[in-house]
N, C-alpha and C positions, 0 to 999 in steps of 0.2 A: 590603582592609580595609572598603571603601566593605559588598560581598556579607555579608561577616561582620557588620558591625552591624544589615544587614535581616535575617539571619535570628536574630537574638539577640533584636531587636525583634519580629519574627514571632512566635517562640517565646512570649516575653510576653503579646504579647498575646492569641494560641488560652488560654492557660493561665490570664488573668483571664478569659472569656469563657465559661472549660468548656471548650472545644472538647477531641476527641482530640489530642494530642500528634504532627506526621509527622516524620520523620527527617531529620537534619540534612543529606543529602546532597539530600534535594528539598528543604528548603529556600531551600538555594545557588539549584539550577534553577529551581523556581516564582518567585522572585527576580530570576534572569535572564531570564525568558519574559514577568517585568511581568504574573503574576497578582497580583492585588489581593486585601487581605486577606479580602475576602466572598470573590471566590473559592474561595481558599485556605481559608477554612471549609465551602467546599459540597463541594471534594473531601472532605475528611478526612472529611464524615458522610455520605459515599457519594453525592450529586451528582454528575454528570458536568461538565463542566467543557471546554470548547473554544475557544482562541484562536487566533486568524491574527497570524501573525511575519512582522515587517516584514527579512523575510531576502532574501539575492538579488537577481538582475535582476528587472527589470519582469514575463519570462518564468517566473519560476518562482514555487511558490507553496508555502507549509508552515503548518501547522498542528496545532498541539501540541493533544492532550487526557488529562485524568489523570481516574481514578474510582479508593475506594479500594472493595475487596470484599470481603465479611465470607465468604471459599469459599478453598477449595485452588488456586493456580496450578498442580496439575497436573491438575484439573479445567477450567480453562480451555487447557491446552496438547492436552489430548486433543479438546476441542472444535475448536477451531483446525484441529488436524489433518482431522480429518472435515470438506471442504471441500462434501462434500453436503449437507449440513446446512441449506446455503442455499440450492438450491435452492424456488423458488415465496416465499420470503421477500419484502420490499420491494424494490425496483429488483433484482432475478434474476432476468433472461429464460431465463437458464442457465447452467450450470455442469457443470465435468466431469475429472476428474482423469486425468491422461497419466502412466500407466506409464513404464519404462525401457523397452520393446520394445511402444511403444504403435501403433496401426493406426487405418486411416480407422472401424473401429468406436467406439473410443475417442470420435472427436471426429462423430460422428452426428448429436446430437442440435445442434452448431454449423451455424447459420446467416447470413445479409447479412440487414439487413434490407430491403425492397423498395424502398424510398428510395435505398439503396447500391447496389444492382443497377443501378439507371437510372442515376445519378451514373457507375459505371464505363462508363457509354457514351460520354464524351466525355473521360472521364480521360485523362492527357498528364502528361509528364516536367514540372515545376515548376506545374500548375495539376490539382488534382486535389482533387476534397473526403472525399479516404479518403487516410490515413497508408499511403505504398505507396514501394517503393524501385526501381530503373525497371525492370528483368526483370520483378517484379510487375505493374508498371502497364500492359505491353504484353501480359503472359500476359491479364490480366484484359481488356483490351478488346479481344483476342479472341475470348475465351471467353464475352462478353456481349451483341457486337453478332450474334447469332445469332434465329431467331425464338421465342416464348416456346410453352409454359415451356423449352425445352431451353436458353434463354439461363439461368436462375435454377437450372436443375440445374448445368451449367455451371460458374457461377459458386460455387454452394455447395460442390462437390466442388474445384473448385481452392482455395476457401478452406479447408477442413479439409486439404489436402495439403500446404498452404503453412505451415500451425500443425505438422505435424509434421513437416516440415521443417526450421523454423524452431526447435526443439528439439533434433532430431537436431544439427545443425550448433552450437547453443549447446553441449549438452553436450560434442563436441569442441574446440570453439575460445571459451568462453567471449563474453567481452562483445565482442570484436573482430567475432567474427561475426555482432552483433548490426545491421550496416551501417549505411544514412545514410539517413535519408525523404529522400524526393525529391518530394516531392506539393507542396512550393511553390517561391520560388523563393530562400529561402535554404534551403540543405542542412543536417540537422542530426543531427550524427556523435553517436550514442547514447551510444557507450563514453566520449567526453569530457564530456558531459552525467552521466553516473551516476558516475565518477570525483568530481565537485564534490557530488554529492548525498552520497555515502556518508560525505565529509567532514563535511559540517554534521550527520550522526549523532553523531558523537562526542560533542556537546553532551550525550546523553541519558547518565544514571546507567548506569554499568557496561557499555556497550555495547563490548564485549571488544575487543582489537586482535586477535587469532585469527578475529573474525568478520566485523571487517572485510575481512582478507584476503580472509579466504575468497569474499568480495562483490565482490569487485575483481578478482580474479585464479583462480577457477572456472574452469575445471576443475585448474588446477595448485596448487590450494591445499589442503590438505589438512583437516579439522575433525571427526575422528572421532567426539566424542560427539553431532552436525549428526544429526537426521532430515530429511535434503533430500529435497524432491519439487517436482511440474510440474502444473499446472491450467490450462483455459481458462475463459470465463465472459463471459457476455456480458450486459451493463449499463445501465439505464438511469437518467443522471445527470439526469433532466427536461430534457435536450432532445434527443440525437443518442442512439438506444441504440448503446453503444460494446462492440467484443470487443477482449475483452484477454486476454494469456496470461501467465502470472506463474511465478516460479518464488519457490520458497517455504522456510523456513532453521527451523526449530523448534531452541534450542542452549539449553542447561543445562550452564553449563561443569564441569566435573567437581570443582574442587577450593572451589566454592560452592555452598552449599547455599539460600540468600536471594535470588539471583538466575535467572532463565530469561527468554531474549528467544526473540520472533517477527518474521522478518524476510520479507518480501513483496518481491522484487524484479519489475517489471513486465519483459519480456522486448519484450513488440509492444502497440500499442493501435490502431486502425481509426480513430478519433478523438479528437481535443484533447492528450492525454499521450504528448510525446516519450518522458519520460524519469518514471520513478513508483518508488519505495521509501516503503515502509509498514514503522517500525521499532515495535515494542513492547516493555516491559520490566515482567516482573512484579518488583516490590518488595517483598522479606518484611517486613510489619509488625513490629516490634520494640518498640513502643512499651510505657513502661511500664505502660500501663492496662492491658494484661494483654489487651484484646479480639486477635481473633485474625485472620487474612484477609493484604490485600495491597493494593498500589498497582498499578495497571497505569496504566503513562504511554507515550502514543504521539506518536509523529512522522509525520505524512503528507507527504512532500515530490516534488511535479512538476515538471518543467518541460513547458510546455505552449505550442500554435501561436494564436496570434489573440489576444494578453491584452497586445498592445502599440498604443499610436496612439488615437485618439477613440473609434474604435469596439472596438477591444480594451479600453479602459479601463473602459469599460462591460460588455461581458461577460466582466471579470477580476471585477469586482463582483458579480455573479451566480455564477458557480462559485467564488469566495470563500463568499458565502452558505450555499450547496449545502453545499459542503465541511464546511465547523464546524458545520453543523444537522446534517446525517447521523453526524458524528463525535461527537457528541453522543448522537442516538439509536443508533447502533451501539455505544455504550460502555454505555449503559442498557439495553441490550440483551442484551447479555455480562455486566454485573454479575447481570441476572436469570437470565440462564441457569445462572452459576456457583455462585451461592446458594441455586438450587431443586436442583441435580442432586447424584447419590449419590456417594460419596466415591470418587474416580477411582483409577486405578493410576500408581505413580510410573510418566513414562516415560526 
């Protein structure tokens, strides 16, 4: 009762204000997420808009952003798709998208960076400062305590063997195979980490239960109208540049025409993220002012190593920061690309 009279009061008030008119269904949400009515007016006149959610353990961390787009969501889902795209953009060291029958050419252009190389010199089962699970961790400081450069080829080619690996085996046994880091010294089992993340999805508008399956239970899940695909990409969040390998859910459920989500599951990160899902949901505006476009409202949720204790608490405050400034400009980002480019093809 309590949601329903904020968003009836919401409503009101956009509507003595001018403001565009949003849908009753984000109203509930932007309600629940404790955006504030300025807020809630900078999304609806296309503002980007980013809050951090006081959700979870100390360990994990989420942040909601909405923009609305005056462009076609299948303009932005073709975007999406096209993962090169980012390439030489802000924080892309690189990027590169991994086929079904993908090869060490595929991941080439993957690299350590020279910081990590040396680090895996002394790396070790519960003290390591690279996300490694312990077969890794002994492969690697083999392959590194050798003389240079032959230590950094070394190293580079087992890290790109280890990313298709690391795929091959996902795409067989899903998240189970996604193992346990071992690089400190509490272990932390992935597949029970992304089980509670895909949960706190559900909050977001229309976020299908077909897709959650499918997020959960991959490869035995079935999601026929899913364009699933695999990318690597390697990061820089302003401090540690991090590689991570994601697997990625493009889904338009068939019997909506208003809704389409983009779902990013992280697979492996070298640093800070256990565990990553990036949910997106385009929103077809309905609104009776007749303008035309869409909402995209996103979920970025981690859990992540070092964000507990005096000095975690401090660098949970810094990658909180990071997080809702780039989810900010990554949404203003997307709104411009969506409303400069030519009328896309349904996909």
């Amino acid at each position: 009762m309590m949601i329903r009279r904020l968003t009836m009061a919401a409503a009101f008030t956009f509507a003595a204000l001018g403001q565009p008119a949003e849908p009753e269904k984000l109203s509930t949400l932007f309600a629940q997420v404790g955006l504030t009515a300025e807020q809630r007016a900078d999304v609806n006149n296309g503002r980007p808009v980013a809050k951090v959610l006081s959700w979870g353990k100390p360990s994990e961390m989420y942040v909601f952003g909405a923009v609305h787009i005056d462009g076609s969501p299948a303009a932005y889902l073709t975007t999406t798709r096209h993962v090169s795209r980012l390439a030489g953009s802000e924080g892309y060291l690189g990027i590169g998208e991994l086929p079904e029958a993908a090869t060490e050419a595929d991941v080439a252009a993957l690299t350590l960076d020279p910081d990590d190389i040396k680090a895996l010199q002394s790396c070790r089962e519960g003290s390591c400062d690279i996300q490694l699970p312990t077969a890794a961790i002994q492969a690697f400081h083999d392959a590194v305590n050798r003389p240079p450069p032959d230590a950094a080829n070394q190293a580079n080619g087992l890290a790109r063997r280890m990313v298709l690996a690391l795929v091959a085996e996902y795409r067989r046994g899903g998240n189970e195979a996604l193992g346990v880091y071992r690089d400190k010294q509490t272990p932390a089992r992935v597949a029970d980490e992304f089980d509670a993340m895909v949960s706190r999805s559900a909050a977001l508008p229309e976020v299908l239960p077909e897709l959650r399956r499918y997020l959960l239970h991959y490869p035995n899940a079935d999601l026929p109208a899913a364009d699933s695909f695999f990318y690597w990409e390697k990061v820089a969040f302003g401090m540690k540049p991090t590689i991570r390998v994601n697997h990625a859910v493009i889904y338009r459920a068939p019997a909506r025409d208003d809704i389409s989500v983009v779902a990013v599951k992280q697979l492996y990160a070298s640093h800070y993220f256990h565990t990553a899902l990036d949910v997106s949901v385009c929103f077809a505006d309905a609104a009776t002012s007749g303008r035309q476009g869409f909402y995209l409202i996103t979920l970025k949720g981690s859990e992540q190593d070092g964000l507990t204790g005096v000095k975690g608490s401090l660098l949970r405050k810094i990658v909180i920061d990071k997080t809702r400034s780039s989810l900010e400009k990554a949404l203003a980002s997307i709104k411009q690309t969506v409303e400069h480019a030519a009328p896309a093809p349904v996909l």
